[in-house]
PyMOL CGO cylinders between C-alpha atoms (Angstrom):
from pymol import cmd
from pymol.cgo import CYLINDER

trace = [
    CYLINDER, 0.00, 0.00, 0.00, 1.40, 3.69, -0.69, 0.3, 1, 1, 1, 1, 1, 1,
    CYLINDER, 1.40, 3.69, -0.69, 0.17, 6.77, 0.75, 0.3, 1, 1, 1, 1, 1, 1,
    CYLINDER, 0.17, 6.77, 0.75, 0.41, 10.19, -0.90, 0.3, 1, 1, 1, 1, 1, 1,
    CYLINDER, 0.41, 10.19, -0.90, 0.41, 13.85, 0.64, 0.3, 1, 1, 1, 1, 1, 1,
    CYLINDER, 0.41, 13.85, 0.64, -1.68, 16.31, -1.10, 0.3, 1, 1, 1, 1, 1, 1,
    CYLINDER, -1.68, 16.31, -1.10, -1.13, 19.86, -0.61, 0.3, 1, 1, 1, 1, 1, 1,
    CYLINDER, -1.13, 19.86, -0.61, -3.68, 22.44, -0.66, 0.3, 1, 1, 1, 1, 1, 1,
    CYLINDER, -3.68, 22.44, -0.66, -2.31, 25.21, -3.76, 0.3, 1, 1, 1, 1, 1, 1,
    CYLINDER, -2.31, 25.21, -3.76, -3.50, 28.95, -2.24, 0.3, 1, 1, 1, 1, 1, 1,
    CYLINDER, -3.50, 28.95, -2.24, -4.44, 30.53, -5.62, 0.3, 1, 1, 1, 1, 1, 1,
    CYLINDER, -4.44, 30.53, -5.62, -2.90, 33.59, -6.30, 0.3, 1, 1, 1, 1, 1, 1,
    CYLINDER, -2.90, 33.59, -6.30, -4.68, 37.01, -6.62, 0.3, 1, 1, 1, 1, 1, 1,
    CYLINDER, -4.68, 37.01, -6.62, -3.92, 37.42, -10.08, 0.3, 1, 1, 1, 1, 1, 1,
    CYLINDER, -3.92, 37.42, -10.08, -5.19, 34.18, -11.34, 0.3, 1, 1, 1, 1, 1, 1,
    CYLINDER, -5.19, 34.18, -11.34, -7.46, 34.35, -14.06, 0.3, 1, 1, 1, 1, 1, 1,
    CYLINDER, -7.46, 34.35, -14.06, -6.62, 38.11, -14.79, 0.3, 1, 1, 1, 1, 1, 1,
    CYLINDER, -6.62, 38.11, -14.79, -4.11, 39.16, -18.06, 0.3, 1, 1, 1, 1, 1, 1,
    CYLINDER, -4.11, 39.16, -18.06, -1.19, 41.20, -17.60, 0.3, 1, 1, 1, 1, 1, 1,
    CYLINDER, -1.19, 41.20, -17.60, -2.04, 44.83, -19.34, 0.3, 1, 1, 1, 1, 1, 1,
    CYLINDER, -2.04, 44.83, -19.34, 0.67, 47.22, -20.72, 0.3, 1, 1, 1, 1, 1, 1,
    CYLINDER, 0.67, 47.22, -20.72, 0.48, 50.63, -19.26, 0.3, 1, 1, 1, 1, 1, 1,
    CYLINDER, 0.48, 50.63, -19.26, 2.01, 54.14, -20.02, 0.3, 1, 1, 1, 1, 1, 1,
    CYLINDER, 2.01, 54.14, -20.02, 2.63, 56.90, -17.08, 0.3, 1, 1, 1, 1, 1, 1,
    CYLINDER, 2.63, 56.90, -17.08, 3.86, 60.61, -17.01, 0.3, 1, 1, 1, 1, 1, 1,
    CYLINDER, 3.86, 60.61, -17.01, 5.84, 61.84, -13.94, 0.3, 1, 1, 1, 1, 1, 1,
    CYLINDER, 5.84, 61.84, -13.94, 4.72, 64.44, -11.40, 0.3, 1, 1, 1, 1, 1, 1,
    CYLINDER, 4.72, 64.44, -11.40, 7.20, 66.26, -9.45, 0.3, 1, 1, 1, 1, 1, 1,
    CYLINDER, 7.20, 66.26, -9.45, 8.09, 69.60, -7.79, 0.3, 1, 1, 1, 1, 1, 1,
    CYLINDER, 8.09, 69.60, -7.79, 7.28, 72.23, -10.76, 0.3, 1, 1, 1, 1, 1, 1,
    CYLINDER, 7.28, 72.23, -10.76, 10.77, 73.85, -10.17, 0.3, 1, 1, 1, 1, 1, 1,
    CYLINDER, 10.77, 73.85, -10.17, 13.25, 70.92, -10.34, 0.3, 1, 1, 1, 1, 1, 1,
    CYLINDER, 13.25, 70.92, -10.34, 14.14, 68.56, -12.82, 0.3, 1, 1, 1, 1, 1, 1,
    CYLINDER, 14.14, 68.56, -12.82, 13.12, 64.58, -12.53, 0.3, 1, 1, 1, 1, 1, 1,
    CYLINDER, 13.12, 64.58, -12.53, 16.78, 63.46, -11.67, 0.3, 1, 1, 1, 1, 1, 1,
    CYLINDER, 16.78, 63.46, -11.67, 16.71, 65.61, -8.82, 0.3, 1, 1, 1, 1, 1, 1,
    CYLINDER, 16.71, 65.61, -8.82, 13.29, 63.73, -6.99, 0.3, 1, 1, 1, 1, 1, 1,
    CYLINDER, 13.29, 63.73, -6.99, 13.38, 60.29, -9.76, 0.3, 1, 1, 1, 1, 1, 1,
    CYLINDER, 13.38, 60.29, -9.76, 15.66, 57.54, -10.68, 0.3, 1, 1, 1, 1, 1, 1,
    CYLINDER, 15.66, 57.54, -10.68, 15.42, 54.26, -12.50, 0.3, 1, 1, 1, 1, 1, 1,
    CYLINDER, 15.42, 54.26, -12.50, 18.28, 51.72, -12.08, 0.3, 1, 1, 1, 1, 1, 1,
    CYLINDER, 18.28, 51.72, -12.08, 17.87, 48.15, -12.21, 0.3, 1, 1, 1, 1, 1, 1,
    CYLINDER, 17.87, 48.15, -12.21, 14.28, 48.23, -12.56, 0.3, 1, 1, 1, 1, 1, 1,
    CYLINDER, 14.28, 48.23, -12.56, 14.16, 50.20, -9.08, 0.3, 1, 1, 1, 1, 1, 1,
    CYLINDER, 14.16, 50.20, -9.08, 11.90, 53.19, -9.58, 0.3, 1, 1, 1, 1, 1, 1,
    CYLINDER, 11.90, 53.19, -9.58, 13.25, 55.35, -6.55, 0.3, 1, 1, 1, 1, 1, 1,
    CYLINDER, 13.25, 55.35, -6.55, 11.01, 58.61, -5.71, 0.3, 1, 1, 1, 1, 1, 1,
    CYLINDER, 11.01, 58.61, -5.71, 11.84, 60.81, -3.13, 0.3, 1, 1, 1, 1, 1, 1,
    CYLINDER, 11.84, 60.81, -3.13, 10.39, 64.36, -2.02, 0.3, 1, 1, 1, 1, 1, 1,
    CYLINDER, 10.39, 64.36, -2.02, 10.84, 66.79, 0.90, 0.3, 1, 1, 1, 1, 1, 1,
    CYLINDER, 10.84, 66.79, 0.90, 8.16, 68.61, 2.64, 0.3, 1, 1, 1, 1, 1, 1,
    CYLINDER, 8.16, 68.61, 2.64, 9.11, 71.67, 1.93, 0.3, 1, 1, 1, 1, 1, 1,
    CYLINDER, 9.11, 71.67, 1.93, 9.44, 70.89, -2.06, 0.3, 1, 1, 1, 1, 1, 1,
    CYLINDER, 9.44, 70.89, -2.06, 7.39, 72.85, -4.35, 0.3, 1, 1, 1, 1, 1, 1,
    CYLINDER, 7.39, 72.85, -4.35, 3.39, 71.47, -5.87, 0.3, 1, 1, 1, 1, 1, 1,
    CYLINDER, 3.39, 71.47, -5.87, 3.71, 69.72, -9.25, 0.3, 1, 1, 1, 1, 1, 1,
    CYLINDER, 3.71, 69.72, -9.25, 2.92, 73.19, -10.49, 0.3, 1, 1, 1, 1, 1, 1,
    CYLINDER, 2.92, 73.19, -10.49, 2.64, 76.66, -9.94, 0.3, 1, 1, 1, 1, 1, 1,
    CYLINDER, 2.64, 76.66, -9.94, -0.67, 77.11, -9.11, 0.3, 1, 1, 1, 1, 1, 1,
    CYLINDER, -0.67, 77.11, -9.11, -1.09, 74.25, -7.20, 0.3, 1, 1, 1, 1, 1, 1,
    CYLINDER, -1.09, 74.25, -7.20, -2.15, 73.83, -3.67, 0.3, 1, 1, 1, 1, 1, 1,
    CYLINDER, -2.15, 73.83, -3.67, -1.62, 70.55, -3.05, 0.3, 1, 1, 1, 1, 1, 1,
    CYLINDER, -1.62, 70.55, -3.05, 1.49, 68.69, -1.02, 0.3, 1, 1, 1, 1, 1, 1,
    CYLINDER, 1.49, 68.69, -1.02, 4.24, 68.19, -3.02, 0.3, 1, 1, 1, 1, 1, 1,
    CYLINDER, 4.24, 68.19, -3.02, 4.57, 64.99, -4.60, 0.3, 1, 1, 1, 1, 1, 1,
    CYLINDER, 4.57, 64.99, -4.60, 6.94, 62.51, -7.09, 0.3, 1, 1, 1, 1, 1, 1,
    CYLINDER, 6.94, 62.51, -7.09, 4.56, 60.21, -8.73, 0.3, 1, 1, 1, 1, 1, 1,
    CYLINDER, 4.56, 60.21, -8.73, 4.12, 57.89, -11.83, 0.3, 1, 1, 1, 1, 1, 1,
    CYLINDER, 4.12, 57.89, -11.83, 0.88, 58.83, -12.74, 0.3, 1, 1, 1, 1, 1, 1,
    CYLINDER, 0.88, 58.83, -12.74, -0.72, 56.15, -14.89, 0.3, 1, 1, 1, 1, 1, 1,
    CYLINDER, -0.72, 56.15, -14.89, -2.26, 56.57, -18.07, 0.3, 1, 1, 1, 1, 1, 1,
    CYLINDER, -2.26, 56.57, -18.07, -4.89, 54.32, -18.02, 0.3, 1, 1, 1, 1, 1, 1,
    CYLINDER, -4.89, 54.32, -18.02, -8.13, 55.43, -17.18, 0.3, 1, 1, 1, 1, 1, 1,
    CYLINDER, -8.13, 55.43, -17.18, -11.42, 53.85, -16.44, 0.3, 1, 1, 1, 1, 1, 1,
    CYLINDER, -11.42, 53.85, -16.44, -14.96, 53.87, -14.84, 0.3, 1, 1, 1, 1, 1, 1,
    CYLINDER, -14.96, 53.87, -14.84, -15.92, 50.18, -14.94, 0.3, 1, 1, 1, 1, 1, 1,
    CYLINDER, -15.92, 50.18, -14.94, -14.82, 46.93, -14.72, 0.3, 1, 1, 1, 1, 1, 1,
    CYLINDER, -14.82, 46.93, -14.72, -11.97, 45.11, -12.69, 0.3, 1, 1, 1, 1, 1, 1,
    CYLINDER, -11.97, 45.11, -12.69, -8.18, 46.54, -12.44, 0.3, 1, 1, 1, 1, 1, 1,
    CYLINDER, -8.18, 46.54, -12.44, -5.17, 45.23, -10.26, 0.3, 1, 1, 1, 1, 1, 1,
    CYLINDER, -5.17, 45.23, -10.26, -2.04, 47.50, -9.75, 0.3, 1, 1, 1, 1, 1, 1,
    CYLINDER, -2.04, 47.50, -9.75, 0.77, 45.41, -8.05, 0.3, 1, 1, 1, 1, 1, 1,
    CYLINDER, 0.77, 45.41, -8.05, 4.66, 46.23, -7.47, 0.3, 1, 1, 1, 1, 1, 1,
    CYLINDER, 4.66, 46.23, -7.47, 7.34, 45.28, -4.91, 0.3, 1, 1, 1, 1, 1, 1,
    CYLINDER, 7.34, 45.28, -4.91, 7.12, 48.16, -2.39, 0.3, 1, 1, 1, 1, 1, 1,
    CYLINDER, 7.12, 48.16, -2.39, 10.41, 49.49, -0.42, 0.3, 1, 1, 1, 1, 1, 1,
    CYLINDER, 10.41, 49.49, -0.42, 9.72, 52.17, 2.48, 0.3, 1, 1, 1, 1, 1, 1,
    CYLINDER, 9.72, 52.17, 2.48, 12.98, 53.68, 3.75, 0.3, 1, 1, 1, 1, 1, 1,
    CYLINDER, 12.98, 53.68, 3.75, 13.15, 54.48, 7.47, 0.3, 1, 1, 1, 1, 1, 1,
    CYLINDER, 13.15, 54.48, 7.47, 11.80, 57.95, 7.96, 0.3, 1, 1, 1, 1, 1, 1,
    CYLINDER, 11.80, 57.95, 7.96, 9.31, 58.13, 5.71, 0.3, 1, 1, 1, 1, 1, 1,
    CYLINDER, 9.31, 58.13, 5.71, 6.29, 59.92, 7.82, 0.3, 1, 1, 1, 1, 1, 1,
    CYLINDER, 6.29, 59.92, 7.82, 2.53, 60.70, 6.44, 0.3, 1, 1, 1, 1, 1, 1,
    CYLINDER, 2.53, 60.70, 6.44, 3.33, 59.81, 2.68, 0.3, 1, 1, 1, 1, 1, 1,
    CYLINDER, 3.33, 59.81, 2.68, 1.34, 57.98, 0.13, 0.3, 1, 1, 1, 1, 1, 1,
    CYLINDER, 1.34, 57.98, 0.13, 2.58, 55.75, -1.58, 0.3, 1, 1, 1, 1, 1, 1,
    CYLINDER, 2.58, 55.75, -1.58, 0.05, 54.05, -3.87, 0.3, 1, 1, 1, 1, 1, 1,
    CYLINDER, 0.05, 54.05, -3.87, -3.51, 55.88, -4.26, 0.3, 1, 1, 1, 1, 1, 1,
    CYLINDER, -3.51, 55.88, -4.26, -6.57, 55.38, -6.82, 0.3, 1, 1, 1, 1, 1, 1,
    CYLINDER, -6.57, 55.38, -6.82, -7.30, 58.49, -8.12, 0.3, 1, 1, 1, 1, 1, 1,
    CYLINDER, -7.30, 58.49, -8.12, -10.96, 59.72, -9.17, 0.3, 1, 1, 1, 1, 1, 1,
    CYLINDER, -10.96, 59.72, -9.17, -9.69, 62.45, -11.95, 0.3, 1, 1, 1, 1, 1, 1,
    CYLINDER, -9.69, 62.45, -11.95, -13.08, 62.69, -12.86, 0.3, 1, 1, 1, 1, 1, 1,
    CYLINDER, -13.08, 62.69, -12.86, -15.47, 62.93, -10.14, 0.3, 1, 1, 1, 1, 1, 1,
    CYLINDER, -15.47, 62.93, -10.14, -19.15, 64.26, -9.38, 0.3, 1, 1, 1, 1, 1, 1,
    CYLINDER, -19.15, 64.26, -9.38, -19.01, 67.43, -7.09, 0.3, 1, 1, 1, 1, 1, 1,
    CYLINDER, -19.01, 67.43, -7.09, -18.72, 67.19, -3.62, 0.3, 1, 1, 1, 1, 1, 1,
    CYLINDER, -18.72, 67.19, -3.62, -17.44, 63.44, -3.74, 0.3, 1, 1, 1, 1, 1, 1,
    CYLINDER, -17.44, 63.44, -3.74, -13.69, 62.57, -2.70, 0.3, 1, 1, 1, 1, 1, 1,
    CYLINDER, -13.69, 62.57, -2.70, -10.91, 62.84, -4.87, 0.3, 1, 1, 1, 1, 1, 1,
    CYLINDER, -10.91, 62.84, -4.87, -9.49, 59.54, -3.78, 0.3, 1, 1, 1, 1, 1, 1,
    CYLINDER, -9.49, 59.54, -3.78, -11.06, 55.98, -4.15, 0.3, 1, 1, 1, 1, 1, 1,
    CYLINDER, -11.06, 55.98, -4.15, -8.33, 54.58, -1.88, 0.3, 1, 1, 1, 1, 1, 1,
    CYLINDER, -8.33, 54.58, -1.88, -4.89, 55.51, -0.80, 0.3, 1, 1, 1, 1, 1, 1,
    CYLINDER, -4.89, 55.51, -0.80, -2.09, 53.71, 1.07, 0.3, 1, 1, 1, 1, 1, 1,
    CYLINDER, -2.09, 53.71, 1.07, 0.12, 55.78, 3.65, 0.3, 1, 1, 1, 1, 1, 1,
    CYLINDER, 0.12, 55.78, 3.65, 3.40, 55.14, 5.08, 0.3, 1, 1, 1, 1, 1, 1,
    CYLINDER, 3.40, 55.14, 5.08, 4.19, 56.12, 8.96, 0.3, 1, 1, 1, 1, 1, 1,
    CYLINDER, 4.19, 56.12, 8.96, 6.49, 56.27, 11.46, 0.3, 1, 1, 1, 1, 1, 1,
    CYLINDER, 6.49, 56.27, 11.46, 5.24, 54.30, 14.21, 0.3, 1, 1, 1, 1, 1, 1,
    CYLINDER, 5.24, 54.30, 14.21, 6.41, 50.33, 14.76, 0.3, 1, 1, 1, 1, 1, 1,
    CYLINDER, 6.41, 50.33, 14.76, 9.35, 50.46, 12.42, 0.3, 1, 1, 1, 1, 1, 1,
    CYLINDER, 9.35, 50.46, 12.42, 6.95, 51.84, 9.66, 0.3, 1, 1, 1, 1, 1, 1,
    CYLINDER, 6.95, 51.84, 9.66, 3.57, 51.46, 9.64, 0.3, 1, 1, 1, 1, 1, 1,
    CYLINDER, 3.57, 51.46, 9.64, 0.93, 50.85, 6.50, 0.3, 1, 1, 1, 1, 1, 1,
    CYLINDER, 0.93, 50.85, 6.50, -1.90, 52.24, 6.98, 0.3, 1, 1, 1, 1, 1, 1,
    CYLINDER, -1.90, 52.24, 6.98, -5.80, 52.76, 4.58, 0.3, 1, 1, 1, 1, 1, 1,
    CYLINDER, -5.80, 52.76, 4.58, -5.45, 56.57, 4.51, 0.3, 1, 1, 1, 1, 1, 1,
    CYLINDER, -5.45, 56.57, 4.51, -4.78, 57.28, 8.31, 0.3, 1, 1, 1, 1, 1, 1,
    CYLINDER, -4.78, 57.28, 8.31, -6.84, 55.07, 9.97, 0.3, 1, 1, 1, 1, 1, 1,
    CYLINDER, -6.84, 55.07, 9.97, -6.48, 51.05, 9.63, 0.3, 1, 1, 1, 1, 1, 1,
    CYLINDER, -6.48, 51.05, 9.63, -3.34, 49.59, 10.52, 0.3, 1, 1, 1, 1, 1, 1,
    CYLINDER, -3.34, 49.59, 10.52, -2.69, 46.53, 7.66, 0.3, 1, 1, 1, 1, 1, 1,
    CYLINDER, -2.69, 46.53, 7.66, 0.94, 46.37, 8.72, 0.3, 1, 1, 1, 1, 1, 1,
    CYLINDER, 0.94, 46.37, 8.72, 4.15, 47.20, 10.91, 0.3, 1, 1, 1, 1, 1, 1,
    CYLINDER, 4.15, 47.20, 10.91, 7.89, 46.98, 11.13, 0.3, 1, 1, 1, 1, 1, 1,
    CYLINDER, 7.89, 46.98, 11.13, 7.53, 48.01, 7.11, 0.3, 1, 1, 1, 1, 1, 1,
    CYLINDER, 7.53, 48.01, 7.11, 10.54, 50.05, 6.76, 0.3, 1, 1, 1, 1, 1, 1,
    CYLINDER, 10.54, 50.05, 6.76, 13.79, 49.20, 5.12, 0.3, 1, 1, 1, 1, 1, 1,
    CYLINDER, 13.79, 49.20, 5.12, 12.71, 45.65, 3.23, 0.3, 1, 1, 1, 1, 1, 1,
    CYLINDER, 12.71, 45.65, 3.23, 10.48, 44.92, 0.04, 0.3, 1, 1, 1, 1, 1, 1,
    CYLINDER, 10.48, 44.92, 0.04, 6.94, 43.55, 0.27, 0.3, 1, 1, 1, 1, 1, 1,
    CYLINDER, 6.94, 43.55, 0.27, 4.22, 42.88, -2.52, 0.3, 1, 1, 1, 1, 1, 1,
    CYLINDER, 4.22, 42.88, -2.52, 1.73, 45.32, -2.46, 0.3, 1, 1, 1, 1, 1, 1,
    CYLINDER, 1.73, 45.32, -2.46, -1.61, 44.05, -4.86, 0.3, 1, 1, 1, 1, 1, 1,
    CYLINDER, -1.61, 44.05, -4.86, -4.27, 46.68, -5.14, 0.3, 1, 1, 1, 1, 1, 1,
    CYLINDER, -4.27, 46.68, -5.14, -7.67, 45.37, -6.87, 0.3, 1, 1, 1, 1, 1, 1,
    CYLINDER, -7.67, 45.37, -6.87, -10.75, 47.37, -7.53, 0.3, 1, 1, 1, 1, 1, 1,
    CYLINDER, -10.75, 47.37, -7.53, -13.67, 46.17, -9.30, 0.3, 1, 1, 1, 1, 1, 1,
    CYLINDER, -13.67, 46.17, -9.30, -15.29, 49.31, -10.49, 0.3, 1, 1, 1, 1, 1, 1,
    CYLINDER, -15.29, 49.31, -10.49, -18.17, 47.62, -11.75, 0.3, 1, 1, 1, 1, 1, 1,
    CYLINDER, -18.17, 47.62, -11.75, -18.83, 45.95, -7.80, 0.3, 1, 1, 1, 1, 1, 1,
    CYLINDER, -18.83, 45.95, -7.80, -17.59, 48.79, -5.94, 0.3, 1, 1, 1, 1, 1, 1,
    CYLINDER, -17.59, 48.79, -5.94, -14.68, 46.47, -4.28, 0.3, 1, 1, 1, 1, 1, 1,
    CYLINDER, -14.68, 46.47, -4.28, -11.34, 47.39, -3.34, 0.3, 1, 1, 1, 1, 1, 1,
    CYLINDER, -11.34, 47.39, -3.34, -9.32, 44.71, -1.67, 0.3, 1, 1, 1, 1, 1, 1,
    CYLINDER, -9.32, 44.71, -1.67, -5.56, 44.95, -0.55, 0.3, 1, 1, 1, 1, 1, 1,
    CYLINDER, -5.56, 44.95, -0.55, -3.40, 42.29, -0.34, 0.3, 1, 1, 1, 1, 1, 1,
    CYLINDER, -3.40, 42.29, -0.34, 0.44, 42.48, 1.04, 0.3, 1, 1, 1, 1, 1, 1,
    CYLINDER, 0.44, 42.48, 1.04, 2.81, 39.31, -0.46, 0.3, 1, 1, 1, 1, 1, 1,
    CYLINDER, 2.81, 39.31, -0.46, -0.39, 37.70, -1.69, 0.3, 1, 1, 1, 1, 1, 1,
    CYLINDER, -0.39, 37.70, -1.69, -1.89, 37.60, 1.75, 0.3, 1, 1, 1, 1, 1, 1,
    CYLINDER, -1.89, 37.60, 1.75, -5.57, 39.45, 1.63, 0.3, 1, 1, 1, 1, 1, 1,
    CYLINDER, -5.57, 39.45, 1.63, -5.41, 42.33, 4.01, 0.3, 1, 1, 1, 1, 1, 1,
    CYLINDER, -5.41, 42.33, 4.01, -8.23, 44.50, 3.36, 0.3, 1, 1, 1, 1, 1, 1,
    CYLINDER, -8.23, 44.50, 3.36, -11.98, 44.95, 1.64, 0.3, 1, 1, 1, 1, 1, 1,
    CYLINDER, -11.98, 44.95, 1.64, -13.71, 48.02, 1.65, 0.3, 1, 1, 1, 1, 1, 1,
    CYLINDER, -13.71, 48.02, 1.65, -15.32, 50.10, -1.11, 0.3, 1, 1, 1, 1, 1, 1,
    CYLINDER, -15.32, 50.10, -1.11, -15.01, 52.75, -3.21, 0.3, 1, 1, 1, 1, 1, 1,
    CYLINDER, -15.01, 52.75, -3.21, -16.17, 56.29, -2.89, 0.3, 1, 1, 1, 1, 1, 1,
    CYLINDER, -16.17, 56.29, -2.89, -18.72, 56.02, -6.19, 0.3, 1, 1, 1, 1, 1, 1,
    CYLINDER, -18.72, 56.02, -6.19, -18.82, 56.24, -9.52, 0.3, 1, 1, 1, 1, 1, 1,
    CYLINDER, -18.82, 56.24, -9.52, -15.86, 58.13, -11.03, 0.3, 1, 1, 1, 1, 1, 1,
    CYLINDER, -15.86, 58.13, -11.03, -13.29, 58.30, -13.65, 0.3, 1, 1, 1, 1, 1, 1,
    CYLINDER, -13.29, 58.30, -13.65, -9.85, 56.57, -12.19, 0.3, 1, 1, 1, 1, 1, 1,
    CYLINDER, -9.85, 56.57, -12.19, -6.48, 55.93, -12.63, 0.3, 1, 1, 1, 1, 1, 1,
    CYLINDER, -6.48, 55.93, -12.63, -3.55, 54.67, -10.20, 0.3, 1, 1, 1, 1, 1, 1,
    CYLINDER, -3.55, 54.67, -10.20, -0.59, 56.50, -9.20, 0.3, 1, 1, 1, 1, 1, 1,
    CYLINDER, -0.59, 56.50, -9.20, 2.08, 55.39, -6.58, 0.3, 1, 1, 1, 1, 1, 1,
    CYLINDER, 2.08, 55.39, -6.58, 5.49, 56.86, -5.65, 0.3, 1, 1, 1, 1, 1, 1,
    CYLINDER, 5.49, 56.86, -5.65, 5.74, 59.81, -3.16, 0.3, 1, 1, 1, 1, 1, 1,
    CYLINDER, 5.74, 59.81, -3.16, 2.50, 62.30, -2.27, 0.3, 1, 1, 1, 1, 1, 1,
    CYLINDER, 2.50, 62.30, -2.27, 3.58, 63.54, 1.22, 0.3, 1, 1, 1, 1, 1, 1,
    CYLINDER, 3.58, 63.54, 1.22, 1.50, 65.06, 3.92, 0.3, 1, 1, 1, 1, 1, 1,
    CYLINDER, 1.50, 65.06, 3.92, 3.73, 64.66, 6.27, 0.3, 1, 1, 1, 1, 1, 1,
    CYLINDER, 3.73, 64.66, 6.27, 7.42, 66.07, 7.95, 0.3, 1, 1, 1, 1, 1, 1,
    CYLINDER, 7.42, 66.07, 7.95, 11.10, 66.00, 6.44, 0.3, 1, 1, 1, 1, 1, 1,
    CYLINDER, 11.10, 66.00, 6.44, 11.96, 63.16, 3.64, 0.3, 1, 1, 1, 1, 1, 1,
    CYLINDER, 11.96, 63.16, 3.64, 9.73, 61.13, 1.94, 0.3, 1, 1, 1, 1, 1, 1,
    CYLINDER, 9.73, 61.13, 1.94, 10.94, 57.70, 0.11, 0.3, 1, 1, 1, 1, 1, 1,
    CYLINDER, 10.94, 57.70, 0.11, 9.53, 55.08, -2.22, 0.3, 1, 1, 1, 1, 1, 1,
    CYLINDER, 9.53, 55.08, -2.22, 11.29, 52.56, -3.89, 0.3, 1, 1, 1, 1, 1, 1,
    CYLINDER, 11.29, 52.56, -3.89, 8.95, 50.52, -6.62, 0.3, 1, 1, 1, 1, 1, 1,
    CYLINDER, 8.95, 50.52, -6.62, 10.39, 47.34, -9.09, 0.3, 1, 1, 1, 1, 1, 1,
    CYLINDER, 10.39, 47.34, -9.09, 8.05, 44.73, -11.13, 0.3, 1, 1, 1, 1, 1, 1,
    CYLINDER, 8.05, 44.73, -11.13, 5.79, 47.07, -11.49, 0.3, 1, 1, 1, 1, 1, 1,
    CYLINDER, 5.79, 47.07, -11.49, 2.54, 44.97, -13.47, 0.3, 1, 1, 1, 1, 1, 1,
    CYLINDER, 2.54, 44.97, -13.47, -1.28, 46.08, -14.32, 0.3, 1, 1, 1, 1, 1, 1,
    CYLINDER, -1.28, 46.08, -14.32, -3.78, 43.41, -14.34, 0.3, 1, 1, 1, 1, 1, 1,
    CYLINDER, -3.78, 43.41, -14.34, -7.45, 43.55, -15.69, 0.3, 1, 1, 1, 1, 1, 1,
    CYLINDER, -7.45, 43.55, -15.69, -10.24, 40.92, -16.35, 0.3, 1, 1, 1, 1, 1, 1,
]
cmd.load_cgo(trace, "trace")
C-alpha cells in the first residue's frame, strides 16, 4: 500500500486576470528637474520628495509629490495594480500608492483609496490614516496588490499575496492609479517601486 500527501495550492490574486501594458507621465516639484526627486536603475523606480518641495505646479495647492501617474483610465470593470514596495526608514505621512478619481461628481472625494506610510512600529501601512494593515515596514520589500472592481464597488488589498483588506469605493468616477511619493507629512519622503505589473479581467 502507498500513501500520498496532497497539498492544498493557495491561488494567487492574479489568477485568471491578463497582464495589461500601461504608459505613465511623472509628477514632481514644478521647479526641479526629474533626476533631482526620480531615478530608474535596475528596474528600481526610486522617488523621493521633501516637505518643503514645491506642488507639481505653480498654481497648485496641493502637497508636493513625485509620482508615476498612470495613463490608463477607467470607470468600470476590474483593475489590479501590483509592485514590490520598499519604504525607507523615515518616511512619515506619505502615500505611496492611491486610486485616483480624476473625474469625479461634485462634492465626492478625490481619492477611491490611498495607502500611507508612517512612522510608528518600524513603519507602519496604513488605509489613509486610519487602519493599521501592517508594521515593522521600513527598510525591506513587500508585494503590495491593489484590486478594484469598479463595476462591484470592491477594493481589496493584499500584502505578499496575503488578503489584508476589503472596503469600497467612494462612487462612480473616472480613475487611474498612481504610486510613488504624495507627502503630507514632515522631512523626507521615500519610495522605492520594481516589477511594477497592471492586471485587468
Amino acid at each position: 500500500m502507498t500513501s500520498s500527501v496532497s497539498s492544498a495550492v493557495t491561488a494567487s490574486p492574479t489568477d485568471g486576470w491578463e497582464k495589461t501594458s500601461f504608459t505613465y507621465g511623472m509628477q514632481k516639484p514644478w521647479n526641479l528637474g526629474l533626476s533631482e526627486r526620480y531615478s530608474n536603475s535596475g528596474g528600481v523606480h526610486r522617488m523621493w520628495v521633501y516637505d518643503t518641495d514645491e506642488p507639481m505646479s505653480q498654481s497648485s495647492s496641493t502637497d508636493p509629490r513625485t509620482e508615476m501617474r498612470w495613463k490608463q483610465e477607467y470607470t468600470s470593470g476590474q483593475h489590479m495594480w501590483d509592485a514590490d514596495v520598499y519604504l525607507p526608514s523615515g518616511t512619515n505621512g506619505a502615500t505611496f500608492v492611491q486610486i485616483l478619481r480624476v473625474i469625479h461628481p461634485e462634492g465626492t472625494p478625490a481619492t477611491d483609496f490611498m495607502l500611507n506610510a508612517y512612522s510608528a512600529s518600524g513603519g507602519t501601512v496604513r488605509a489613509y490614516d486610519r487602519t493599521v494593515l501592517k508594521t515593522n515596514a521600513y527598510n525591506t520589500w513587500f508585494n503590495v496588490k491593489l484590486e478594484h472592481n469598479a463595476s462591484s464597488r470592491s477594493v481589496k488589498v493584499y500584502f505578499d499575496d496575503e488578503l489584508v483588506l476589503t472596503t469600497e469605493d467612494r462612487g462612480p468616477a473616472t480613475r487611474h492609479f498612481k504610486n510613488g511619493v504624495y507627502h503630507h507629512g514632515s522631512g523626507r519622503a521615500e519610495a522605492r517601486f520594481r516589477n511594477i505589473t497592471y492586471w485587468t479581467r
